[in-house]
TIVO-991736 format. One record per residue (C-alpha): x, y, z; residue in one letter. Coordinates in steps of 0.001 Angstrom, whole numbers, padded with zeros to 6 digits, always signed. Layout:
REM TIVO-991736
XYZa...
END
This chain:
REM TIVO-991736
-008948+044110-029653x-006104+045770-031733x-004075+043350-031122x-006402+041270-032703x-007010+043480-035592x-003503+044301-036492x-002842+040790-036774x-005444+039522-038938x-004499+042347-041925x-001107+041609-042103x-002617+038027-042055x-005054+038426-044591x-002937+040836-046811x-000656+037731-046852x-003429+035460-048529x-004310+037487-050720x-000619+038249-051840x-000824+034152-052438x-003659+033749-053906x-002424+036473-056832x+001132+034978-056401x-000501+031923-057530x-002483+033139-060194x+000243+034645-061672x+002422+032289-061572x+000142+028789-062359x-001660+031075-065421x-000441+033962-066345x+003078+034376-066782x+002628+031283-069460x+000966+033963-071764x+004034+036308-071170x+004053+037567-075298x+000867+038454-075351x+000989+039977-071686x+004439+042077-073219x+002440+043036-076337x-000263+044070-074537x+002092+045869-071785x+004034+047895-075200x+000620+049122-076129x-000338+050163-072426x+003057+052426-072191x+002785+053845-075499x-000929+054521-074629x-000363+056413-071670x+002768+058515-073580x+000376+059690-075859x-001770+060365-072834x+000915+062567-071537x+001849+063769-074274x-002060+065564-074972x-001590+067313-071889x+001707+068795-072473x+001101+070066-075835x-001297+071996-074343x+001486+074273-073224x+003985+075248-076333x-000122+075783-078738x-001029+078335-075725x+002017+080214-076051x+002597+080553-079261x-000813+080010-081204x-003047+082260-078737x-000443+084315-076686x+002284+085103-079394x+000015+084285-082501x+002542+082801-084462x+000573+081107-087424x+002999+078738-088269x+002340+076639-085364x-000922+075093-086372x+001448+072450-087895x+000791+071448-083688x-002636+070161-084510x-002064+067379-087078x+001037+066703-084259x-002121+066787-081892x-004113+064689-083951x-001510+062146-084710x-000971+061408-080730x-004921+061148-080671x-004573+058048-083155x-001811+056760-081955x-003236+056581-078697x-006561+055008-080198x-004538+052160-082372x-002462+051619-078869x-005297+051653-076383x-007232+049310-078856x-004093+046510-079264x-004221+046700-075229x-007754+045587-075135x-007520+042591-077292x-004211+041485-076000x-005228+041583-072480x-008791+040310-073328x-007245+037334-075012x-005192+036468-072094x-008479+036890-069440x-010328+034516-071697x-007244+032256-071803x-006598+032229-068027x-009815+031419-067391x-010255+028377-069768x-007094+026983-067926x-008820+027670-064894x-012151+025828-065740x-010344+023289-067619x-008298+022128-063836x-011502+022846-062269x-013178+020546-063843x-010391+017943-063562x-009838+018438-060124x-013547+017332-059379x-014143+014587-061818x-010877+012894-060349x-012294+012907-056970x-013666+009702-055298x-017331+009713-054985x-017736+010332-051074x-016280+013579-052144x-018581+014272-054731x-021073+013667-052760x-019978+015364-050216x-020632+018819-052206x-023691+019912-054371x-023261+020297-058190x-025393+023320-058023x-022285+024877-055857x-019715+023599-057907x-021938+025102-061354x-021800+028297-060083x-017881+028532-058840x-017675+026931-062880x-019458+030083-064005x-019786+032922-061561x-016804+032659-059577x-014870+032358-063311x-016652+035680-064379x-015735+037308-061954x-011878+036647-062091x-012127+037466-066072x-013219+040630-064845x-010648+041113-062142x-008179+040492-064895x-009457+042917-067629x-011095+045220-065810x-009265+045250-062361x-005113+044253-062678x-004832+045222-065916x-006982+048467-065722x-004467+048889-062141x-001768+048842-064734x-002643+051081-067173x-004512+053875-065302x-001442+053905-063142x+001193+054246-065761x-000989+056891-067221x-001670+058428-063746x+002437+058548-064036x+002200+060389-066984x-000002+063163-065946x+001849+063814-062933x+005299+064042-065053x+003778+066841-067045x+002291+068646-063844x+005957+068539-062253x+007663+069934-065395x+004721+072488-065304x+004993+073597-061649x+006112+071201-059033x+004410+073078-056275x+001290+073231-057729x+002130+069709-058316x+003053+068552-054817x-000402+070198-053459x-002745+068109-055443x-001103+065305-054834x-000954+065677-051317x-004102+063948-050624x-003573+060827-052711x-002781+058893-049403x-006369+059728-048133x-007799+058531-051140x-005648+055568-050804x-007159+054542-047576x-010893+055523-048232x-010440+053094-051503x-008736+050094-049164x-011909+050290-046814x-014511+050503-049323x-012064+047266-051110x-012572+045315-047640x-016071+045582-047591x-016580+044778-050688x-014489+041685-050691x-016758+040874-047503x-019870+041689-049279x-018664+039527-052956x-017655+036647-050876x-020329+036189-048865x-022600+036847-052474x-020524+034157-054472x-021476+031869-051321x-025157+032541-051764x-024923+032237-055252x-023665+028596-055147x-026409+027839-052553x-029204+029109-054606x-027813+027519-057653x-028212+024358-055568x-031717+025221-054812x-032511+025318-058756x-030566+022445-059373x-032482+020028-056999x-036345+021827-057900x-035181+021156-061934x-034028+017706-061078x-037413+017449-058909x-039692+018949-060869x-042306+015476-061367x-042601+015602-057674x-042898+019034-057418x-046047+018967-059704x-047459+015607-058218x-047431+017073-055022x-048633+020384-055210x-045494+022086-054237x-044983+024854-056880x-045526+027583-053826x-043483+025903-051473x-040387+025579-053980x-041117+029472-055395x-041117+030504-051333x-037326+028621-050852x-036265+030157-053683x-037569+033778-052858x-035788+033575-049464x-032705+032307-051256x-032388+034978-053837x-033036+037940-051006x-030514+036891-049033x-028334+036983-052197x-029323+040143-052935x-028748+041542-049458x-024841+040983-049975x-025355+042130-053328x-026296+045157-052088x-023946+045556-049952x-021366+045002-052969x-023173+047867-055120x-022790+050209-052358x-019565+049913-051403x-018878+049708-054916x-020649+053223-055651x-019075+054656-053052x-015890+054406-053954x-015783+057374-057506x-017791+060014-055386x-015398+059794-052261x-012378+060198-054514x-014156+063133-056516x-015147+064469-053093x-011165+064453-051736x-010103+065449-055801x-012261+068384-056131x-011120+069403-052345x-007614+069449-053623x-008048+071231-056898x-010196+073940-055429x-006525+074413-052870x-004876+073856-056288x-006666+076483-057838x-005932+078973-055187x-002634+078781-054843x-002288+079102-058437x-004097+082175-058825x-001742+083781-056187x+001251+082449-058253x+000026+084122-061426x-000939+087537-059479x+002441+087215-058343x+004183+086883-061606x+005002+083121-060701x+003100+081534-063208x+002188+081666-067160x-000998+081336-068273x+000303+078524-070995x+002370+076657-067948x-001192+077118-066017x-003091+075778-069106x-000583+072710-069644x-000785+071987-065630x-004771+072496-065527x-004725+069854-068032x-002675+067440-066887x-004406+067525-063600x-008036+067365-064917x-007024+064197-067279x-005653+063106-063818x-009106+062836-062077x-009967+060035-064332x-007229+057260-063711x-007797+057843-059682x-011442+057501-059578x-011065+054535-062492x-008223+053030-060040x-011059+053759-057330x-013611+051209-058839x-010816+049008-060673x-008861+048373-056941x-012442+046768-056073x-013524+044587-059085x-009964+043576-058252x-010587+042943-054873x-013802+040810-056208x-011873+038808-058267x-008919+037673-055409x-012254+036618-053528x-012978+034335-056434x-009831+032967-057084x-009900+031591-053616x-012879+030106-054037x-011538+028981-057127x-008280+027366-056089x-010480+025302-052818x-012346+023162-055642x-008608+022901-057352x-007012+021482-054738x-009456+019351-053233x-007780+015919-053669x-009141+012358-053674x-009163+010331-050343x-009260+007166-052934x-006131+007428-054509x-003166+004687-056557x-001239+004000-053166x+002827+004425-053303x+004139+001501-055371x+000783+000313-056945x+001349-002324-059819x-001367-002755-063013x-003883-005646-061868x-003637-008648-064299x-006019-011008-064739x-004890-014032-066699x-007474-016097-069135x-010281-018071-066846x-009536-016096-063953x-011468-013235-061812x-011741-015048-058531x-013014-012271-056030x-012681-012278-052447x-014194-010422-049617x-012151-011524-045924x-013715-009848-043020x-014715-006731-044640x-016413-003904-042977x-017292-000440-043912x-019308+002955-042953x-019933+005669-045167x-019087+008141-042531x-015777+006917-041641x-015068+004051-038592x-017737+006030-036461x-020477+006007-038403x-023274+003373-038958x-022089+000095-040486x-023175-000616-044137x-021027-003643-044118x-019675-006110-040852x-017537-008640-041487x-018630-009865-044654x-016595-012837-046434x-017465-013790-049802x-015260-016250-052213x-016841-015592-055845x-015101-018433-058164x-013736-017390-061414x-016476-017646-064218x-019447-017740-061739x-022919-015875-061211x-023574-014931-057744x-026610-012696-056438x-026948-010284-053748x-029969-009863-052333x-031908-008406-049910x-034320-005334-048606x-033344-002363-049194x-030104-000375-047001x-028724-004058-046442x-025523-003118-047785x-025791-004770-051673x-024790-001160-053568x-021956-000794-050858x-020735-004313-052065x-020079-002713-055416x-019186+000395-054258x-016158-001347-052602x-014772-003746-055272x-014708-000669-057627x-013128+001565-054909x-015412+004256-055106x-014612+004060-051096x-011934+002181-049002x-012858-000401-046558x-012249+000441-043021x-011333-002887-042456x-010781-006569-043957x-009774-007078-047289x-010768-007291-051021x-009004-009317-053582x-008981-010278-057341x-006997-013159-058171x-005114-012649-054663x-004494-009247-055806x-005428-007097-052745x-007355-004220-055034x-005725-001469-052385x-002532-002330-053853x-003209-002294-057572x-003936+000811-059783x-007599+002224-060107x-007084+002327-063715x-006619-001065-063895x-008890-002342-061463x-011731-000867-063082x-010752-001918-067177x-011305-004714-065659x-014720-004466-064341x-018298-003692-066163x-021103-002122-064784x-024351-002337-065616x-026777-000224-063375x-030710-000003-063257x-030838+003217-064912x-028301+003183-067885x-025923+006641-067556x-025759+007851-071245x-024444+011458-072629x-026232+013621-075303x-023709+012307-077446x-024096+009736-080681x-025449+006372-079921x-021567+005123-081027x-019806+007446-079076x-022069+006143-076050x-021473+002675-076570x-017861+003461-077474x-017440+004791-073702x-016694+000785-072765x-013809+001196-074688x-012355+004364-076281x-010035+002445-078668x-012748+000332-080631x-013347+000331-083713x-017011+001062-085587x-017008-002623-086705x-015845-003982-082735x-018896-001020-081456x-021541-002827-084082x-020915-006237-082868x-021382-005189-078974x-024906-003711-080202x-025587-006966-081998x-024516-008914-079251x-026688-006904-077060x-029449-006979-079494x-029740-003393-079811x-028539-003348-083404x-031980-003179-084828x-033596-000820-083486x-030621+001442-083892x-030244+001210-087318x-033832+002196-087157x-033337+005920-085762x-032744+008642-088247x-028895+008539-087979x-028386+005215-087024x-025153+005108-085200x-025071+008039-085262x-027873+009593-083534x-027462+011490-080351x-029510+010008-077686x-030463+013711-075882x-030061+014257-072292x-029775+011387-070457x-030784+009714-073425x-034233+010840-073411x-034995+009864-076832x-034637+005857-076289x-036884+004110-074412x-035883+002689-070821x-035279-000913-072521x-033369+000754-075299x-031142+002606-072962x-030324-000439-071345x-029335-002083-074284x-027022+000567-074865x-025455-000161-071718x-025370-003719-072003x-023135-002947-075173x-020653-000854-073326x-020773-003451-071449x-019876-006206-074306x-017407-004121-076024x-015305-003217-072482x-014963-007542-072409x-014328-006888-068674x-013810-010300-066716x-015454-009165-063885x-019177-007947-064184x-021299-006577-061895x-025059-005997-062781x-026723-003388-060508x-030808-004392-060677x-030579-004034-064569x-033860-005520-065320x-035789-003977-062140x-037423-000854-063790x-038449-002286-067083x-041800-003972-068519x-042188-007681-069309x-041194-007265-073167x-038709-004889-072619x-036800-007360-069761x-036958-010645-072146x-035070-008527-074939x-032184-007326-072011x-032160-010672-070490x-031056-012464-073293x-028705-009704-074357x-027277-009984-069901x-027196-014205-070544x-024961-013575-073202x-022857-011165-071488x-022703-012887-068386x-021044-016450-070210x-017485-016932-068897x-017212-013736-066545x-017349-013537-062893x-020862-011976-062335x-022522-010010-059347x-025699-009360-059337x-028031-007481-057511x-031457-008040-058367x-035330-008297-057254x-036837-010160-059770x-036286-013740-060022x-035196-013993-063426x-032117-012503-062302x-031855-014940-059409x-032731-018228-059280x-030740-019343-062107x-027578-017915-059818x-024992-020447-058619x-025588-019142-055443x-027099-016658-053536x-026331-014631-050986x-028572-012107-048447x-027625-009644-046621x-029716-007842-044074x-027907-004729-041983x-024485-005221-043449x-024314-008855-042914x-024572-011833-044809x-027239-013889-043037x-027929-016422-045535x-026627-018505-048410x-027375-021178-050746x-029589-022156-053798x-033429-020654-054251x-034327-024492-053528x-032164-024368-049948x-033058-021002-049215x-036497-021508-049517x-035963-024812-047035x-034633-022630-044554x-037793-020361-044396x-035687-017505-043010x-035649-014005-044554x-035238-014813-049010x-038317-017256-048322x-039776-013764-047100x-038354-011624-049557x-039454-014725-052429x-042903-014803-051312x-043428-010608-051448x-041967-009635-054741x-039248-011804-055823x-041690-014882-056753x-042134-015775-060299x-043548-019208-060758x-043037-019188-065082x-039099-019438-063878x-037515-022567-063649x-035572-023910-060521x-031525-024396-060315x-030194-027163-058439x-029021-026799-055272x-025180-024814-055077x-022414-026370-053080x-021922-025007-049508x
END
C-alpha cells in the first residue's frame, strides 16, 4: 500500500510538471515582453509592498517616540510608495491579463484545428457537446489558472519575500518563529490542492457529459414535443446536473478550506510571535518602533499565504484542464496523406473509378461488414446508381472513395490512381458532393456557394447559381448575394437550399460527382427545379448516385443494388425488372414512377 502510494506522487507530480512544461513552453514563453513587462511591474509592486512595512519603523521613532516634526516629510514618501505601488500593481494586471487571454486563443485556435482535421470515425467517435465544453469550460478555467493561479503564485510570493526581508532586518528571531510553521501550511495547502484537482476533474468530466445531454435534447427537441417527453428529458438532465454538482461541491469545499486552515496555523504562530516578543521588550531586547515595523511586516504577511492558499488550488484546477486540453490537441487522424503521397491528376475526359474486392467495417476488421467484396468499374463520363434498402452499404460507398475511412481490404482507384496513395487534398478537389440535406453556414448566400471553391470570383459564383437555377430567387431576398442564410440555412426553403448546394457543386467543376439522395426529401415542384439544375451538372462527369426515386434512376447507365454489403444485382431498370429479384421489389414499393420514361438496356 505505500509502496503503491509513494509511487504514484512522484508519478503524478511528474505529469503535472509536463503538462505546465508544455504550456509554457508551446504558449507562453512566445509572449515573453509582455510576460517581462508584466514581471517589472510585479517586483516593483512588491518593493513598494516592502517598503510600507518598513517605513513603519524610522515614522515610529522619530515622529511619535522622539517627536521630531520635521519628519512628516515621511508621509508624502509614504504616499508616493502607495501610488507607485497602485500604477505597478495595475500594469501587472493588464499585462498578465493580456497574455491569459492570448494563451488561451492559441489554445482554442489548435483545439479547434486539431478536431476539424480529424477523420470522421473520430468525430464520431466523441460527442460535440464534450468537445463544446473542453472549448469553453476547460479554457476558463486555464485563463484563470493563469491570472489568478501562476501569476498570483508569482507575485504573492515575491511579495511574501518582501515582508519577510523587513521582519529579518527587524528581528530575525522573532522572524524565524513565525515562519516556523510555513512547512505545515505547505502541506495542509498540497492536500486540500489534491482533492481539489480530484474534485475539478471529475466536475470538468460531468460538465462535458451534461453539455452532451443539452446538445442532443436541443438538436431533438421536435421529437421531444411529438412525443410527450418534456419530463423524461428534464429528469436526465436533473440527474446529470446533481451529479455535477456533487463534485462541485466537493471543489467548493476543499476550496474553502484552504484560507481558514492557514489563518488557523497563522494566528497559532503570531499568538507564539507575540509572546516571545513581549518578553524581548520586558527584557530590553526590543524597541517599540523595531516591534511596530516587524508587527507590520508580519500582518501584511498573512495575506500573500492565505492568497497563495487559494491561488496554489485554482492553479491546481487549471493543470487539470490543460490536460484535458492537450488530449483533444493531440488526438490525430487515423486517415491521414501516407509517406510519399503524390497530388491526384485527372486529365480531360477522365475519372474512371474502380472498386477491386473491397471490403469494409466501421468498427475495424472485427466488426460487422458494411461492404464484402464489392467490385465496381464506373467509366469516365458515366451515371451509375446505387441502390438499395436501407444499411446495404450505399453511404459507405461514398464514405470510402472520399476517405472519410480506409478500406480494410481491396482497393479503390481513380484513373489507376490507388486513392490510398494520393493526397486527401487532392482527392477530394476533385470530387463534389451533393447530399439530401444541403450543409450550409449562417454565412452570405455567396460565401456559401463560394465554399466549392474559395478562389472564385463573384461573376464565376453567379454563373454556378444560374446554372443551378437558383439565381432568381436569390436575387429576390433582401440582400441578394448577399444574404445570410441563418442556421443551417433556415431561411431558404428545402428546394432552395439544395440549389445552393447544387451551385457549390457547379462552381467546384469536380470530375467526379457523387449525389447522396438529393431529390429524396423534397416536393414534386421543388424536385423538377433541382433536377434540371443535377442534369446539367451531371453532363460530362463521372456520377454516383444514390437515390429512391426513379427520376434519379432509371435514366442511369446502369444500376447497381446492394443488399448487406454486397452487390447482388446489376443492369438496366428494363433487365432488372426481368430478373424479378430484389430492385423489381424495391421498384414496385416506392421507387415506381410510371410518368418516367425507360432507358435502354446497359451493357453487361
Amino acid at each position: 500500500m505505500t509502496d503503491k502510494t509513494a509511487t504514484a506522487r512522484p508519478a503524478a507530480a511528474r505529469g503535472e510538471t509536463a503538462v505546465v512544461g508544455r504550456l509554457v513552453r508551446g504558449y507562453v514563453t512566445r509572449r515573453w515582453p509582455t510576460i517581462a513587462a508584466a514581471a517589472a511591474c510585479m517586483i516593483v509592486a512588491s518593493a513598494m509592498s516592502g517598503a510600507m512595512a518598513y517605513v513603519s519603523d524610522p515614522a515610529t521613532k522619530l515622529i511619535f517616540l522622539q517627536r521630531d516634526a520635521r519628519m512628516l516629510a515621511v508621509i508624502p514618501l509614504a504616499l508616493l510608495i502607495i501610488a507607485l505601488r497602485a500604477v505597478s500593481s495595475f500594469g501587472q494586471d493588464v499585462f498578465l491579463n493580456s497574455v491569459a487571454e492570448r494563451v488561451v486563443a492559441d489554445v482554442q485556435r489548435d483545439m479547434f484545428r486539431s478536431q476539424i482535421r480529424l477523420d470522421i470515425g473520430a468525430v464520431n467517435a466523441s460527442h460535440s457537446g464534450e468537445l463544446i465544453s473542453g472549448f469553453l469550460y476547460d479554457t476558463t478555467l486555464l485563463r484563470n489558472s493563469i491570472t489568478r493561479g501562476a501569476a498570483g503564485l508569482g507575485y504573492q510570493l515575491v511579495t511574501f519575500i518582501a515582508y519577510v526581508v523587513v521582519m529579518f532586518y527587524e528581528d530575525w528571531q522573532l522572524s524565524l518563529i513565525s515562519i516556523a510553521l510555513l512547512p505545515l501550511v505547505a502541506w495542509v495547502t498540497g492536500t486540500l490542492s489534491r482533492s481539489l484537482r480530484k474534485a475539478s476533474t471529475r466536475s470538468m468530466e460531468e460538465s462535458g457529459v451534461l453539455s452532451k445531454a443539452l446538445s442532443e435534447a436541443l438538436s431533438g427537441r421536435r421529437i421531444i414535443k411529438a412525443y410527450n417527453l418534456e419530463t423524461h428529458a428534464a429528469k436526465l438532465a436533473d440527474g446529470l446536473i446533481s451529479q455535477r454538482l456533487r463534485y462541485l461541491l466537493r471543489a467548493v469545499r476543499a476550496r474553502a478550506a484552504a484560507v481558514p486552515a492557514t489563518d488557523l496555523i497563522g494566528g497559532f504562530a503570531a499568538a507564539v510571535t507575540f509572546a516571545y516578543a513581549g518578553y524581548q521588550h520586558f527584557h530590553g531586547q526590543l524597541e517599540i518602533n523595531q516591534f511596530m515595523a516587524f508587527l507590520a511586516a508580519m500582518l501584511l504577511a498573512q495575506q500573500p499565504i492565505r492568497t497563495l492558499s487559494q491561488l496554489w488550488a485554482i492553479s491546481s484546477e487549471g493543470i487539470a484542464a490543460a490536460r484535458r486540453i492537450f488530449a483533444i490537441i493531440d488526438a490525430k487522424p487515423s486517415v491521414a496523406d501516407r509517406p510519399g503521397a503524390q497530388p491526384l491528376r485527372i486529365a480531360p475526359g477522365g475519372g474512371r473509378v474502380r472498386f477491386q474486392n473491397v471490403s469494409f467495417a466501421y468498427d475495424g476488421e472485427a466488426g460487422i461488414p458494411a461492404l464484402t467484396a464489392i467490385d465496381l468499374d464506373i467509366a469516365p463520363g458515366s451515371k451509375i446508381a446505387l441502390v438499395g434498402p436501407s444499411g446495404a452499404g450505399k453511404s459507405t460507398v461514398f464514405n470510402l472513395l472520399l476517405r472519410f475511412y480506409d478500406t480494410n481490404s481491396g482497393t479503390i482507384a481513380i484513373d489507376a490512381a490507388d486513392i490510398a496513395g494520393v493526397t486527401l487534398i487532392s482527392l477530394r478537389e476533385h470530387v463534389a458532393l451533393v447530399t439530401q440535406e444541403p450543409i450550409l453556414f449562417d454565412e452570405s448566400v455567396a460565401d456559401n456557394i463560394a465554399l466549392g471553391r474559395q478562389d472564385a470570383s463573384r461573376a464565376e459564383i453567379e454563373a454556378a447559381a444560374k446554372a443551378a437555377a437558383a439565381d432568381g430567387f436569390i436575387r429576390a431576398l433582401p440582400e441578394g448575394y448577399d444574404t445570410r442564410v441563418g442556421e443551417g440555412g433556415l431561411k431558404l426553403s428545402g428546394g432552395q437550399r439544395q440549389r445552393l448546394a447544387i451551385a457549390r457543386a457547379m462552381l467546384r467543376n469536380a470530375p467526379i460527382l457523387l449525389l447522396d439522395e438529393a431529390t429524396s426529401a423534397l416536393d414534386t415542384e421543388s424536385e423538377r427545379q433541382v433536377q434540371e439544375a443535377l442534369d446539367r451538372l451531371m453532363k460530362g462527369r463521372t456520377t454516383i448516385v444514390i437515390a429512391h426515386r426513379l427520376s434519379t434512376v432509371r435514366d442511369a447507365d446502369c444500376i447497381h443494388v446492394l443488399d448487406g454489403g454486397r452487390i447482388v444485382e446489376s443492369g438496366s431498370h428494363t433487365q432488372l425488372m426481368a430478373k424479378g429479384g430484389l430492385y423489381a421489389r424495391l421498384y414496385r414499393h416506392g421507387l415506381a414512377d410510371p410518368q418516367e420514361p425507360e432507358k435502354a438496356d446497359c451493357a453487361s
